[in-house]
N, C-alpha and C positions, 0 to 999 in steps of 0.2 A: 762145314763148321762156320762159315762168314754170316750164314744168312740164321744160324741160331745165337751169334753173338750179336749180330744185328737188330733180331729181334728183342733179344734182354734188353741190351743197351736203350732201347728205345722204348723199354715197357712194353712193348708189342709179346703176340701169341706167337708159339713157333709151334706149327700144324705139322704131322707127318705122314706122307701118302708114299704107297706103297707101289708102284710100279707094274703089275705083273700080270698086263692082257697080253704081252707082246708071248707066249708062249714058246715060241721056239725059241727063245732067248732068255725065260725063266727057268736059274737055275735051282733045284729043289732044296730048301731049307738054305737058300743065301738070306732071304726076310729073316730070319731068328737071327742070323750071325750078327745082320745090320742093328736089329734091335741091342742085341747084347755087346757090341763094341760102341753103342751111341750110349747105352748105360753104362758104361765101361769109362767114360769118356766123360761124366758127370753132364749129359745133355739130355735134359727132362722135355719132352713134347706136351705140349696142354691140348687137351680132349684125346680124342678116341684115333687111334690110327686109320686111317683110311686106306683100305685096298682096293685098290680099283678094282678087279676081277668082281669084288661085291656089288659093285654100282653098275653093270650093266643093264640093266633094267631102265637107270634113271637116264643112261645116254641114250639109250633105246627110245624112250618118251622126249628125250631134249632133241635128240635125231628128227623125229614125228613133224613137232612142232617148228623145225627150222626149212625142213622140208615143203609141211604147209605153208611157210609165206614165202616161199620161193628162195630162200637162202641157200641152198643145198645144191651144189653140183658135183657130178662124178669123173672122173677122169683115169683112163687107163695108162697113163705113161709111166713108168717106173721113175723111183727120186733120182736114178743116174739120169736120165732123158729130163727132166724138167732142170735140173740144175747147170745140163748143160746146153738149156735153151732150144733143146730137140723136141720137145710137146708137139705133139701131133692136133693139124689143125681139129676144133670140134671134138676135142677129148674130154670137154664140159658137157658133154651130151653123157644122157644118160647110161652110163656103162656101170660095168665092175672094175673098182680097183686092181689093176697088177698083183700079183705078192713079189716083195721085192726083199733085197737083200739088205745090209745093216743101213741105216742112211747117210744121204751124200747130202748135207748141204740142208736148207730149208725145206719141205714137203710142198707148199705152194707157195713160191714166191706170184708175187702182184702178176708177172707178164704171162703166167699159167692162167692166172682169170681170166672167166669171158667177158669180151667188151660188152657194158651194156647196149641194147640196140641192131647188135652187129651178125 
């Protein structure tokens, strides 16, 4: 509610994105409840809602592109291990993400980076 009284107050747009690549965590027809308790609730979103699950394609192509200039690193350590500074040396190297459980903490903090050079 802060951040659509925030946007009024301020003449600004309040955008709504929908949540729901994380799969094992989307629960079916929780999106319609949100919708209808946020109308419910006289909070109007300007444009089109945005569901993630739609836009894979565009991350897929934004992925590509961040990849080709070398921005892109992989890392196998689960959010429990990175948060509590247990990263495994050269887990920037190219692997597959873990699947992990709900998260702990920030997904990459800074000392999970690889050093550049190093």
């Amino acid at each position: 509610m802060a951040s659509f009284l925030d946007a009024r107050a301020h003449h600004g747009r309040w955008l709504l994105r929908i949540e729901d690549i994380d799969t094992p965590r989307v629960v079916p027809g929780a999106d319609l409840i949100i919708l209808s308790q946020l109308q419910q609730l006289g909070m109007r979103w300007d444009g089109d809602i945005i569901w993630q699950s739609q836009r894979l394609a565009r991350y897929a192509d934004i992925f590509a592109q961040l990849e080709k200039q070398g921005q892109i690193y992989g890392c196998a350590c689960t959010r429990q291990e990175i948060a509590s500074n247990a990263c495994r040396p050269g887990c920037w190297e190219r692997t597959v993400s873990a699947p992990t459980p709900a998260p702990v903490g920030p997904a990459f903090p800074l000392a999970a980076r690889p050093v550049p050079g190093a």
